[in-house]
Rosetta silent file (secondary structure, phi, psi, omega in degrees, C-alpha in Angstrom):
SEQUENCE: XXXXXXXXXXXXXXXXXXXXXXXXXXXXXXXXXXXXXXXXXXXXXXXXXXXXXXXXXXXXXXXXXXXXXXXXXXXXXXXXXXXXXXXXXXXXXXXXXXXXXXXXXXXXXXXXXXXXXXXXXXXXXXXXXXXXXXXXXXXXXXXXXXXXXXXXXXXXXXXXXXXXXXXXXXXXXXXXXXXXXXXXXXXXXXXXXXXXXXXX
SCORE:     score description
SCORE:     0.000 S_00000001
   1 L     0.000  148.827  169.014  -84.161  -72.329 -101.928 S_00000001
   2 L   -39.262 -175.984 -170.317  -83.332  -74.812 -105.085 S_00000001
   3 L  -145.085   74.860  165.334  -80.160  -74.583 -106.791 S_00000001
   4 L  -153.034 -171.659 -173.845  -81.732  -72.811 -109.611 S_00000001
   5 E  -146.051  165.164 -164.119  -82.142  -69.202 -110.867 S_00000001
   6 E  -155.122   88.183 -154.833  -84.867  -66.792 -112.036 S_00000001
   7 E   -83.495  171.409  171.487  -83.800  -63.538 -113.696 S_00000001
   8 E  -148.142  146.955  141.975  -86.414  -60.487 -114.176 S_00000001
   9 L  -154.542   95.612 -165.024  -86.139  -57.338 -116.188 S_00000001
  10 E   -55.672  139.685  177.922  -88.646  -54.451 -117.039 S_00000001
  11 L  -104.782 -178.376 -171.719  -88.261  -52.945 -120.319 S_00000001
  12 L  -129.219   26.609  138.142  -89.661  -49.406 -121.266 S_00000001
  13 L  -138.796    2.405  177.103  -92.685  -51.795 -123.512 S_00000001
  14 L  -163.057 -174.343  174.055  -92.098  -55.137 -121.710 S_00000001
  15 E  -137.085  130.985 -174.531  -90.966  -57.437 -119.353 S_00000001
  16 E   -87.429  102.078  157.434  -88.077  -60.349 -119.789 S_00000001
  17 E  -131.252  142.689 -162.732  -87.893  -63.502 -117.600 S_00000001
  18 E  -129.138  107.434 -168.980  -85.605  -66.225 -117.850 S_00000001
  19 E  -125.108  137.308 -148.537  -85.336  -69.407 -115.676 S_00000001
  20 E   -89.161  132.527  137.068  -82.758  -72.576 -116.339 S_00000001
  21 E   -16.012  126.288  151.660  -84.520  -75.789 -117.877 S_00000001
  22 E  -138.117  174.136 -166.058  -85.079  -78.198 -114.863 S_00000001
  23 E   -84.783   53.340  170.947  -86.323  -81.673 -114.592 S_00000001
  24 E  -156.055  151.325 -154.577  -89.758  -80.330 -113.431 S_00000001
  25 E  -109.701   91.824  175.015  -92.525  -79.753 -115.935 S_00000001
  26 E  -104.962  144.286 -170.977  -95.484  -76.636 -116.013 S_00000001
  27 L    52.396 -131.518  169.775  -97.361  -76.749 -118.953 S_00000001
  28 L   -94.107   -3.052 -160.168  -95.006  -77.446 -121.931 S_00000001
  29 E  -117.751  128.744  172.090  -92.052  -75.513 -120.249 S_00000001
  30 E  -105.351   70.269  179.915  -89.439  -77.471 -118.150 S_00000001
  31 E  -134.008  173.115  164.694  -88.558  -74.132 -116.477 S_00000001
  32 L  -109.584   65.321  155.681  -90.007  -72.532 -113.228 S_00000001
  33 E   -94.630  105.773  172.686  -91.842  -69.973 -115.474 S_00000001
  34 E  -102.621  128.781 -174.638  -96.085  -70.143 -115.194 S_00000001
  35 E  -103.659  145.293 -161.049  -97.651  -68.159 -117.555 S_00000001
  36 E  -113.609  -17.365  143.956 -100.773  -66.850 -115.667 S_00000001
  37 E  -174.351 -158.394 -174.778 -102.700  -65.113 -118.607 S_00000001
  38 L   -86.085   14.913  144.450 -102.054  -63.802 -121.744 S_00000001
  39 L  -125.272   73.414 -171.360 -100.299  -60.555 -120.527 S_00000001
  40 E  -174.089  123.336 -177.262  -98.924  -62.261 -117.313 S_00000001
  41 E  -143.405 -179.927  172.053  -96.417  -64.788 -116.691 S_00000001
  42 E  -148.418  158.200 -175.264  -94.598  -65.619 -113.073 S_00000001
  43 E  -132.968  114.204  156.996  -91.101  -67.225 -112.347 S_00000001
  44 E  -110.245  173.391 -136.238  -91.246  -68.870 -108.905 S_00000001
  45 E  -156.197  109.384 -169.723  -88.390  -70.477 -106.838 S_00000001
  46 E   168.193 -161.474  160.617  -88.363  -72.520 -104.109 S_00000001
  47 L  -100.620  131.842 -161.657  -88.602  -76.378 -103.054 S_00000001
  48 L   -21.276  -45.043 -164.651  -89.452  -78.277 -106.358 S_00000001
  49 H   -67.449  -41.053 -148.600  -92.867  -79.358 -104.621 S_00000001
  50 H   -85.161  -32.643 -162.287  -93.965  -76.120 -103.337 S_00000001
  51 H   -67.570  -27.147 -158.614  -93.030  -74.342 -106.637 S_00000001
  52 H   -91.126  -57.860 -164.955  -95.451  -76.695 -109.044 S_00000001
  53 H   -46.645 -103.761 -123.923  -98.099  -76.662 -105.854 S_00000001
  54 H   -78.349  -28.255  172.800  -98.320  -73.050 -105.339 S_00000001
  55 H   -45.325  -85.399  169.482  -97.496  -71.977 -109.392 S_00000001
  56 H   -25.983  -34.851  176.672 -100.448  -74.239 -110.342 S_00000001
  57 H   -86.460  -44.593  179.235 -102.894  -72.704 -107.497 S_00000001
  58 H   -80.465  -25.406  154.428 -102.410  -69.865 -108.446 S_00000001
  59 H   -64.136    2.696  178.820 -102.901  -70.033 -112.036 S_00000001
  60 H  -119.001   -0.417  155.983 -105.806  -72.018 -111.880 S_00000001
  61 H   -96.881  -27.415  162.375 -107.753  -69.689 -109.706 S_00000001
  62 H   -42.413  -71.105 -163.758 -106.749  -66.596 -112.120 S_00000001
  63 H   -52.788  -75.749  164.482 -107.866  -68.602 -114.878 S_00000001
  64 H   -25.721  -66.263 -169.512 -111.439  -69.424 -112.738 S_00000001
  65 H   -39.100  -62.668 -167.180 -111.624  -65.453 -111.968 S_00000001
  66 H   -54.110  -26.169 -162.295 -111.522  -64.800 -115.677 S_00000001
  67 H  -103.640  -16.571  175.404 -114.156  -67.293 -116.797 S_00000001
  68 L   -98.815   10.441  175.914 -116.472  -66.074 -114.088 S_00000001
  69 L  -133.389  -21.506  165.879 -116.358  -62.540 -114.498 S_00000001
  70 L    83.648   10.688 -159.962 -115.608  -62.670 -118.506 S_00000001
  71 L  -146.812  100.629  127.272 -112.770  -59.973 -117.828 S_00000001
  72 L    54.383   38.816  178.780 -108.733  -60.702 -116.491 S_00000001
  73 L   -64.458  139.589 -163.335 -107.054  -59.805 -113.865 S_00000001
  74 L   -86.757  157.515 -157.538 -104.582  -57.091 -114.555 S_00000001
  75 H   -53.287  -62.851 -174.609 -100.888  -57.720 -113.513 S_00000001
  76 H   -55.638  -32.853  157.001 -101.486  -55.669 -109.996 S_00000001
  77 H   -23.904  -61.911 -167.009 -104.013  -57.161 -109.511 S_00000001
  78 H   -67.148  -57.225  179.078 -102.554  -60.618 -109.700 S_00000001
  79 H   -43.469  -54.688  146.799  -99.771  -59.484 -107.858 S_00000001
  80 H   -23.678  -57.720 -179.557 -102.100  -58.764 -104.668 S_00000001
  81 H   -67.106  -63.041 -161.683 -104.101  -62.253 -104.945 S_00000001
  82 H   -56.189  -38.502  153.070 -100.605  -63.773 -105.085 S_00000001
  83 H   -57.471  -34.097 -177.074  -99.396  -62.128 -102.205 S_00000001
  84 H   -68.305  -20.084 -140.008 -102.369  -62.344  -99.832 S_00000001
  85 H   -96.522  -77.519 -165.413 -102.019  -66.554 -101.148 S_00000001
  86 H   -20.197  -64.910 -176.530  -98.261  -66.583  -99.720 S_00000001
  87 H   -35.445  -53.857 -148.441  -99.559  -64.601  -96.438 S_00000001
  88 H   -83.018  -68.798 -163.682 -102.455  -66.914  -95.530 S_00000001
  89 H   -47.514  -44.934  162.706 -100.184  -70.053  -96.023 S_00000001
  90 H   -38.740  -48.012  166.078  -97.852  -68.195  -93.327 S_00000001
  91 H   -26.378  -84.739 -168.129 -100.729  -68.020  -91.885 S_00000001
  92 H  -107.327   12.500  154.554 -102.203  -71.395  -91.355 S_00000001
  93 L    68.005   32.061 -170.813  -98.519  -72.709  -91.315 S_00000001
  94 L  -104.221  167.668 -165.219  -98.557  -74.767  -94.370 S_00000001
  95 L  -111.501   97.208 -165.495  -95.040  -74.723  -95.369 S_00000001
  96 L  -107.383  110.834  177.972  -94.858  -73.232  -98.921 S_00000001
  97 L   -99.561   72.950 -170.144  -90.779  -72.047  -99.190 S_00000001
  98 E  -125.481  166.122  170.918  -91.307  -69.813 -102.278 S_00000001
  99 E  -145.416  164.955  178.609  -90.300  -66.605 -103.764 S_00000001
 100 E  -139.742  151.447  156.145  -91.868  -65.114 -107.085 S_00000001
 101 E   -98.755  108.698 -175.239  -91.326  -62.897 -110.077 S_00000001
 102 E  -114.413  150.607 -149.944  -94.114  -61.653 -111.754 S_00000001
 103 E  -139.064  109.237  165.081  -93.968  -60.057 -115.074 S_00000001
 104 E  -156.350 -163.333 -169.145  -96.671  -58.305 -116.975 S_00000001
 105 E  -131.968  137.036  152.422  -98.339  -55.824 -119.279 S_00000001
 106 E  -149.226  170.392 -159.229 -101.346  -53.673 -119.100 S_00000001
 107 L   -68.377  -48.482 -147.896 -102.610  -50.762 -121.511 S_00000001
 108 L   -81.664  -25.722 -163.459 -103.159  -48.501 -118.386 S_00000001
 109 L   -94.690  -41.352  168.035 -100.130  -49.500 -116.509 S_00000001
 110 E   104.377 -132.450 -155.290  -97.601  -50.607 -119.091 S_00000001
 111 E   -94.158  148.234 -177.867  -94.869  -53.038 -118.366 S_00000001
 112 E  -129.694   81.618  173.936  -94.577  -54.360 -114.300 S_00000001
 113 E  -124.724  136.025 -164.294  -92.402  -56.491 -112.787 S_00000001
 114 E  -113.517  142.338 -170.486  -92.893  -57.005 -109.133 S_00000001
 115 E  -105.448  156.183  140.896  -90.644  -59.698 -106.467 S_00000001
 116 E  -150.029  120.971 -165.541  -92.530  -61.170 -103.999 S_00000001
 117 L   -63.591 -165.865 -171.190  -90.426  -63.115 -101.020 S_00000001
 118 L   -46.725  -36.573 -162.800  -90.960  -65.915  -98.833 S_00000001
 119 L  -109.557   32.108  178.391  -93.180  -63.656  -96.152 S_00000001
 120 L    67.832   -4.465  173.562  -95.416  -62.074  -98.930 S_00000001
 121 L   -63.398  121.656 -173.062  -93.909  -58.960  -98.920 S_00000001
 122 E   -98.088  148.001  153.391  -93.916  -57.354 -103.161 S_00000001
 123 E  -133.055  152.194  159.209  -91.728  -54.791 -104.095 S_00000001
 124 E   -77.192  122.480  179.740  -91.989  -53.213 -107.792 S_00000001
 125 L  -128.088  148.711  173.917  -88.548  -53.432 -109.635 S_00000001
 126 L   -88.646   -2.963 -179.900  -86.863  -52.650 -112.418 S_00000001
 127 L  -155.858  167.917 -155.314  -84.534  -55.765 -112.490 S_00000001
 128 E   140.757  149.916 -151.581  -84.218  -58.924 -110.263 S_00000001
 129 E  -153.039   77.406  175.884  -82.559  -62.247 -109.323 S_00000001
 130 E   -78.374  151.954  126.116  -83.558  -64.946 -107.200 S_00000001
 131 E   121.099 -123.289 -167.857  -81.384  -68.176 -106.522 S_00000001
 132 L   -89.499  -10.080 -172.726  -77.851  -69.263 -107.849 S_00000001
 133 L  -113.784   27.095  177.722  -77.259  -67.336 -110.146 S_00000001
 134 H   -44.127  -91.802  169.860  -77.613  -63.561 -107.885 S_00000001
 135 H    -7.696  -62.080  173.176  -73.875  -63.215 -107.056 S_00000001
 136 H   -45.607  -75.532 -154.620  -73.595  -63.176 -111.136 S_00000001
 137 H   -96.478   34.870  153.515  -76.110  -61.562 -112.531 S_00000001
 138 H   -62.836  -67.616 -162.673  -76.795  -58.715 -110.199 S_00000001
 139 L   -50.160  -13.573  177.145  -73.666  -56.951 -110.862 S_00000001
 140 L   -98.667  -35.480  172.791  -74.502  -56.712 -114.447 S_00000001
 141 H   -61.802  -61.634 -149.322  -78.316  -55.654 -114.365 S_00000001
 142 H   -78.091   16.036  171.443  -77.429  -53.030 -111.912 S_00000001
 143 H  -115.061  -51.482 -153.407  -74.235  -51.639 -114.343 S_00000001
 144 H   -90.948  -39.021 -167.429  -76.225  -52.061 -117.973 S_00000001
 145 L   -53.454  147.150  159.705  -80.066  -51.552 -116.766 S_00000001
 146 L  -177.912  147.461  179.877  -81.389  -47.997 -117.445 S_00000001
 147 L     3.359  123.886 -163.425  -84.772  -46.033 -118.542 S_00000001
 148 L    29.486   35.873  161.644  -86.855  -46.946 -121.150 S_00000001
 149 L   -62.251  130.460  162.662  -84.748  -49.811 -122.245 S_00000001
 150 L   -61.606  175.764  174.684  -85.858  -51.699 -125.457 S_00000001
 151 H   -53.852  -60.560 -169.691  -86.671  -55.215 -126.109 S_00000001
 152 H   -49.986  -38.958 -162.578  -83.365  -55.526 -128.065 S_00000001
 153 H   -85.281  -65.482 -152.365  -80.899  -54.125 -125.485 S_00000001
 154 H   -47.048  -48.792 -150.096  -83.205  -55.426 -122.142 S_00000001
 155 H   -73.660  -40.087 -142.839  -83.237  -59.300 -124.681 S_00000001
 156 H  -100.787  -28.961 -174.073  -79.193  -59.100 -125.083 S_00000001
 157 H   -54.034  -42.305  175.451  -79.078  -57.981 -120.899 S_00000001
 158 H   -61.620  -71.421 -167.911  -80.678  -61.132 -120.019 S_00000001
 159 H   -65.099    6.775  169.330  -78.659  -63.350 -122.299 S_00000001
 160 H  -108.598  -26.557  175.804  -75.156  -61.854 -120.812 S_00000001
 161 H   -68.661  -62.195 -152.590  -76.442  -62.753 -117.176 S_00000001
 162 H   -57.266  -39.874  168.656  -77.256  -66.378 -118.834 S_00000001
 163 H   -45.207  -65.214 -176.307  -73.828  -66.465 -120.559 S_00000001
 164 H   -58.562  -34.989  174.178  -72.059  -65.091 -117.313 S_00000001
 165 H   -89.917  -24.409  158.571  -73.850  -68.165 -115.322 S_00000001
 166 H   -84.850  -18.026 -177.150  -73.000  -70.393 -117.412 S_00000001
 167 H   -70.949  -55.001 -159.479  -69.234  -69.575 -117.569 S_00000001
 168 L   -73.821  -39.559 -164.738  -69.177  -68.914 -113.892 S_00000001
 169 L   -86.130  149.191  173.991  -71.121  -71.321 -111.297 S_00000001
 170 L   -81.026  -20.144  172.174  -69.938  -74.479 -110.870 S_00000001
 171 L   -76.655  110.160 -154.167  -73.631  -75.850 -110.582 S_00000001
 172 L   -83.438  135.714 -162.002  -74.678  -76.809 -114.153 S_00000001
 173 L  -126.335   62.444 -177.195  -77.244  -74.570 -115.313 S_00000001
 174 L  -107.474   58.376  176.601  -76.822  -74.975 -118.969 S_00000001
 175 E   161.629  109.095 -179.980  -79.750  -73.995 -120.630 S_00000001
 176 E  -105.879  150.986  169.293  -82.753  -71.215 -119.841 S_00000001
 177 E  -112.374  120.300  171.288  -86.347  -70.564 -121.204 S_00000001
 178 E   -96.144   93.607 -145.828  -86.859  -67.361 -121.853 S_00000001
 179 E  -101.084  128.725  148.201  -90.623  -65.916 -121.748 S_00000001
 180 E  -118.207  112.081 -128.599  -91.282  -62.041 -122.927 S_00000001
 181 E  -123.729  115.276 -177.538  -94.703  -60.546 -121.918 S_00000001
 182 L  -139.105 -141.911 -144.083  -95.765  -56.662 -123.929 S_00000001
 183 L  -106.067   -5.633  178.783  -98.667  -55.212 -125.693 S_00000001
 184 L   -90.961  -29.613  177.482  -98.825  -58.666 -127.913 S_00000001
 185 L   115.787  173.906 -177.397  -99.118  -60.922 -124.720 S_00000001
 186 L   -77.820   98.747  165.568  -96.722  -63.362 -123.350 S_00000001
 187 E   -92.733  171.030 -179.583  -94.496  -65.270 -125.916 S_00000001
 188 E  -101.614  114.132 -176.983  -91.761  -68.007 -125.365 S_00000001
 189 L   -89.206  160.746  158.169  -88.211  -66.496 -127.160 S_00000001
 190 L   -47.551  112.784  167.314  -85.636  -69.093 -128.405 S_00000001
 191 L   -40.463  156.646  169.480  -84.236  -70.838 -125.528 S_00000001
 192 E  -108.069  127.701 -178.275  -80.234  -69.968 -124.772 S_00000001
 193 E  -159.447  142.449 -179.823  -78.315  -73.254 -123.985 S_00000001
 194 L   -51.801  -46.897  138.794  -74.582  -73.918 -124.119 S_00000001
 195 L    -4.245  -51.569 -168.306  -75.736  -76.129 -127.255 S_00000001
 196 L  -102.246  176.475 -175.578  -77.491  -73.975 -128.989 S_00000001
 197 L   -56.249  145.106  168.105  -76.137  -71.102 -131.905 S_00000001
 198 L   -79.870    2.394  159.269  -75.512  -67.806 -130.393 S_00000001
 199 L   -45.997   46.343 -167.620  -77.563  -66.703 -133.041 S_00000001
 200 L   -50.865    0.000    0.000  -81.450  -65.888 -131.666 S_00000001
């Protein structure tokens, strides 16, 4: 895997994910964040090539699904296509090194966020940490996470792993995009960078 990081955390209305600024570009965001529809977003991981290759396929057949059916797919949904996509590549031996977060919202389901590793396997979670910054920010999700957390407390949980990663690793990771996806759809929060005000 990169020498980058990809935090997740479910909320009790939403889901938080926050991945360090890198020199690789989806959309407008130089993060490994893809937002995948309006109540959907994904944080993938991996090597640089595989992440924009396999982000990008999969958001641009979601995106197809939707215009050919006039309807969405909802977040399990998504989760499913994106796992059988990993599987198949296993499969037919193309070498895709990736791991995903995926983050979403639906009316029936609420807030979701599901990992899914390298061999396609998903689990549903309430918190999660791929890459460099683990070692950090586990120990802190798994002390401060807890039931029906709001936006406010899950938003300041995030920004103490980012804090904690920046103080700690010696690899400089100074400066995350932060995406939050609820019943409004997926916005982009102020980034947090060693730069910027501690002020949001």
């Amino acid at each position: 895997m990169e020498m980058a990081t990809v935090i997740g955390i479910k909320g009790r209305d939403c889901v938080i994910l926050a991945a360090d600024a890198m020199p690789f570009v989806i959309q407008d965001s130089p993060s490994n964040i893809q937002l995948l529809s309006k109540y959907c977003m994904m944080g993938v991981i991996g090597n640089k090539s595989d992440t924009l290759q396999f982000s990008k396929f999969i958001a641009s057949h979601i995106k197809c699904y939707d215009i050919q059916n006039g309807y969405p797919l909802n977040t399990p949904a998504i989760v499913h296509f994106s796992c059988n996509n990993v599987v198949a590549n296993l499969r037919n031996r193309v070498k895709h090194q990736v791991a995903l977060l995926l983050g979403g919202y639906d009316n029936d389901t609420g807030s979701l966020l599901s990992s899914i590793d390298a061999q396609g396997s998903s689990q549903t979670l309430n918190y999660a940490v791929y890459g460099m910054g683990y070692s950090v920010c586990n120990r802190i999700l798994q002390k401060t996470w807890k039931p029906d957390l709001p936006f406010d407390e899950a938003h300041e949980i995030i920004r103490m792993c980012i804090k904690e990663i920046q103080k700690s690793l010696i690899i400089n990771q100074n400066c995350f995009h932060i995406f939050v996806v609820d019943k409004d759809g997926v916005r982009k929060l102020r980034p947090l960078c060693n730069s910027i005000s501690e002020t949001l």
